[in-house]
N, C-alpha and C positions, 0 to 999 in steps of 0.2 A: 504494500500500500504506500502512494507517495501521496507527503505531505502537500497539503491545496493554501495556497495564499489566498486569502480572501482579498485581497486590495481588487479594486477594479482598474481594467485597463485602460490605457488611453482610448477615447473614443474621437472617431472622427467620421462626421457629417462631411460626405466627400460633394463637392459642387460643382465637379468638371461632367461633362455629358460620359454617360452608361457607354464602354465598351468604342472609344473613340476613333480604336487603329484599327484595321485588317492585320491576321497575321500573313506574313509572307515569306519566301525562300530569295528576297533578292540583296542578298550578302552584299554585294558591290557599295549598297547605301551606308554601311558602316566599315568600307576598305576591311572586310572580315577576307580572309584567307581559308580556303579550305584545303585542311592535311589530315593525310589518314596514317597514325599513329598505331604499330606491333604492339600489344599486350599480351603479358600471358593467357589470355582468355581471347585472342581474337583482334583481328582491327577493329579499330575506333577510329570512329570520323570526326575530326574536330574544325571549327569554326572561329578564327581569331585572329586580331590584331596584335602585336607588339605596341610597349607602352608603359610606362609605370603606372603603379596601383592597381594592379589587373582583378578586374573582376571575374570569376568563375561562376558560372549560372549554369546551373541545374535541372532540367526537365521535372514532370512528375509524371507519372503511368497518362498514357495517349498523349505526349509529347513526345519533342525533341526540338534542336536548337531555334529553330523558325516558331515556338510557341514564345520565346521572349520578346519579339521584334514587336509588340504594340510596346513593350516594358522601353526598348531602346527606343521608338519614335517618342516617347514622350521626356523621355531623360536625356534629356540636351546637355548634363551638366557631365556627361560621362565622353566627352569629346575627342578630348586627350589620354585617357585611361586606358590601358590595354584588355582585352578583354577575351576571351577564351569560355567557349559553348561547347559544350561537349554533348553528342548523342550518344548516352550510356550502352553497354550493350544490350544487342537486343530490341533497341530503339531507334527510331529514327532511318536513317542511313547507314546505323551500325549493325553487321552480323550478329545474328543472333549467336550468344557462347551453345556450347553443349549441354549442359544444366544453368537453371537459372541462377543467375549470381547472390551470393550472399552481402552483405553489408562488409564485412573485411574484403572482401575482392573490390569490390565495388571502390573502396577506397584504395587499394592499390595500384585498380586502373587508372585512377587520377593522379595518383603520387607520378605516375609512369607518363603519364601525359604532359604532366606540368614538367620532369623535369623531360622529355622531348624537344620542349619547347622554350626550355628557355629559362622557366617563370619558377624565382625562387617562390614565392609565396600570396595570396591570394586573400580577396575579400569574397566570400561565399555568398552566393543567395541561393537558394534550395527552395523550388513550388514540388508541395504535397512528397513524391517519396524523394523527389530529390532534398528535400528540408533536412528528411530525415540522415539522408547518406552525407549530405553537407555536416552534420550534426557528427558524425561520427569519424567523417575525415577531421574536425577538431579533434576526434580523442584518438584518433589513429596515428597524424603527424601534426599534433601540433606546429611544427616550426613552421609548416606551411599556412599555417591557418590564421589571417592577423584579426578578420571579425566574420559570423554568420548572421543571416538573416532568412528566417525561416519565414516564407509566402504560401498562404493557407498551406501551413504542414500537417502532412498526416504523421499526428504523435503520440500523444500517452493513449486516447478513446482509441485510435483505431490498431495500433499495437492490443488493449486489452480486446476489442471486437478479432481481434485475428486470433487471440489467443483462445477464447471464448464464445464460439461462434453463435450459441442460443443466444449468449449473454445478448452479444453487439444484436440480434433482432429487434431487440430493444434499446442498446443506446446508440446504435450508429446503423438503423438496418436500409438505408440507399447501399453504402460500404460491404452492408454482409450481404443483400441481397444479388448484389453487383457479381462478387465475388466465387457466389453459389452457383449464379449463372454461367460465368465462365467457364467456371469446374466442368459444367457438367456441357456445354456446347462443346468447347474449347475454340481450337480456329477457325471453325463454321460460324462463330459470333462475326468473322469481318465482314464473310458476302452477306449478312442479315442485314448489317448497318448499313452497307451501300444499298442493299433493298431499300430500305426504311428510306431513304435518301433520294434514292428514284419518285418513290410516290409521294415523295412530301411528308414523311412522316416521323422525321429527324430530330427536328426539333419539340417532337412529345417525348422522345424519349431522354434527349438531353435536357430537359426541363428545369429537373431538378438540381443540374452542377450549375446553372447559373440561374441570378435572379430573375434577368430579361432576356430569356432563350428569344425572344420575335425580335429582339433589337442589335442584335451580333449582325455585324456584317459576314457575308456568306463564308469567306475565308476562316472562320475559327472553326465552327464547323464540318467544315472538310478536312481540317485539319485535325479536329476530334476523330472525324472517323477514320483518316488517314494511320493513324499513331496507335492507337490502340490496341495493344495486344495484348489477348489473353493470356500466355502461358507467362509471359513478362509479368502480367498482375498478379497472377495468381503466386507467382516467383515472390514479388514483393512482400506479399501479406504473408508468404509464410517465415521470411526472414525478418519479418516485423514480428509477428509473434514467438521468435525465439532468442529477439534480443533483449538483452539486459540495458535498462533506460535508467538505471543508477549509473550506468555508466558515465553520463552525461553528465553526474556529478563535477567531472574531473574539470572539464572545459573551463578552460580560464580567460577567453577571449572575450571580446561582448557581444553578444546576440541578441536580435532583435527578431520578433515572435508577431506577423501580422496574419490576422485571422477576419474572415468574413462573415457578418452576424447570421447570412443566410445557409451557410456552409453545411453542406451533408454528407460531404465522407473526415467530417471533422466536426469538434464540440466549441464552442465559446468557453465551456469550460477549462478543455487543454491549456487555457492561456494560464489560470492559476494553477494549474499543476507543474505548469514548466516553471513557475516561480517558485515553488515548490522543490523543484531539482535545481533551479540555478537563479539564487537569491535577485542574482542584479540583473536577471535578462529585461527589457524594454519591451512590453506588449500594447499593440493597436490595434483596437477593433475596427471596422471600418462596416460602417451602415448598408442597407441594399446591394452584399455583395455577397457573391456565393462564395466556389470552389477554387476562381481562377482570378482571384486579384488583381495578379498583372497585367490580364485582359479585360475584364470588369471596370479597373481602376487603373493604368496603369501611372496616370498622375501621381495621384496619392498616394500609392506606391513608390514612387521614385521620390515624390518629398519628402516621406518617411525616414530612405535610406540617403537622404541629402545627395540624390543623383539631378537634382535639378538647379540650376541658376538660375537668381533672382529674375533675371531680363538676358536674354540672348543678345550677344555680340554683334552690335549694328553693320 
């Protein structure tokens, strides 16, 4: 049982328009480089520019590196920053490994990537299981790790729902029910969503990860069902439920914990239990927003993480 801070979080009334960017694959808009980087587990395709203060961003289950581009069109403040996207494996662009990866591979592929490239060390931001994996690349090499910020992570709820599967029907059942579904489809879940997708019926099923499924421009969407893989989620949730979240204790970097009051493979709660594991982390709720922050919001997102400047350079 982890201890729950009762403090409440920052709360923020976001005022910029619902879901403002399209996501996109066109890299050339942030001079991003793509290289495809040998791990032990397989290529990895990574997406990045050289630069100091490099940021490391993180996909979550039905991503990869094109789910951040509404996050970088609105963070004008990340100009000069070096930056590096990685499509984990099994995602994206990336080969799937042989078995799904665990949470220690997972951070070695990154250790093996950054030092490919270059990059002694990194500001993390991690959406849903990338939060998680960004979370534990702090306690796997620290020296690379100078801050995380975890964007609707899936953390303490959906770790106990993986572990717990009756349990989560009840505290997190979009997550378990998702979860059960894939089980049991498996890679026949993709050609259904492109079904769904032919007849319009797309956005009833995406409903629930965002607040205003009718108000996404078409590209997130397709990108939902482009990303999605079953054996990959299922992969997650089981290496979610077999990790130790005391671990987390250790993390001595500062982390910043932003969560969507609409969010359903995540609790509003998480936020006080992560303050719970790590006294000084920085928690923001953010109003009418679901599962996908950085695309929901991704203003108040990047003001959060001070990725944006006052006024743009005339």
């Amino acid at each position: 049982m982890h201890a729950v801070d009762d403090r409440p979080p920052a709360r923020v009334v976001t005022a910029e328009p619902y879901a403002p960017f399209p996501v996109t694959a066109d890299a050339d808009r942030w001079g991003l480089q793509r290289t495809v980087v040998p791990t032990d587990v397989g290529l990895v395709v990574v997406h990045h520019r050289p630069g100091p203060a490099a940021l490391l961003l993180l996909h979550g289950v039905a991503g990869s590196w094109t789910t951040w581009t509404p996050l970088l069109s609105a963070a004008h403040g990340i100009d000069d920053r070096g930056l590096v996207l990685v499509d984990l494996p099994g995602w994206g662009a990336s080969p799937a490994p042989v078995e799904p990866l665990g949470v220690d591979q997972a951070a070695s592929v990154l250790t093996t990537v950054l030092d490919a490239l270059a990059v002694p060390d990194v500001d993390v931001v991690g959406h849903s299981m990338g939060a998680f994996v960004g979370m534990h690349l702090a306690v796997a090499a620290p020296g690379r790790v100078r801050s995380v910020a975890l964007v609707s992570g899936t953390t303490v709820a959906t770790a106990g729902a993986s572990r717990h599967p009756v349990r989560g029907l009840l505290t997190l059942p979009a997550f378990t029910l998702l979860r059960a579904g894939l089980a049991i489809t498996g890679e026949t879940a993709r050609p259904l969503l492109r079904g769904l997708r032919a007849i319009g019926l797309l956005p009833v099923l995406a409903a629930p990860v965002f607040s205003h499924v009718r108000r996404l421009d078409p590209s997130v969407l397709e990108a939902f069902v482009d990303e999605l893989r079953p054996a990959g989620f299922t992969g997650a949730a089981r290496a979610a439920a077999a990790y130790d979240l005391d671990r987390w204790r250790g993390v001595t970097c500062p982390v910043t914990a932003i969560a969507g009051r609409d969010d359903v493979f995540a609790r509003v709660s998480d936020l006080a239990a992560l303050r719970g594991l790590l006294p000084d982390v920085r928690t923001v709720l953010l109003d009418d927003c679901g599962h996908f922050a950085h695309v929901e919001h991704p203003t108040a997102v990047a003001r959060t993480l001070d990725l944006v400047r006052s006024a743009r350079p005339s």
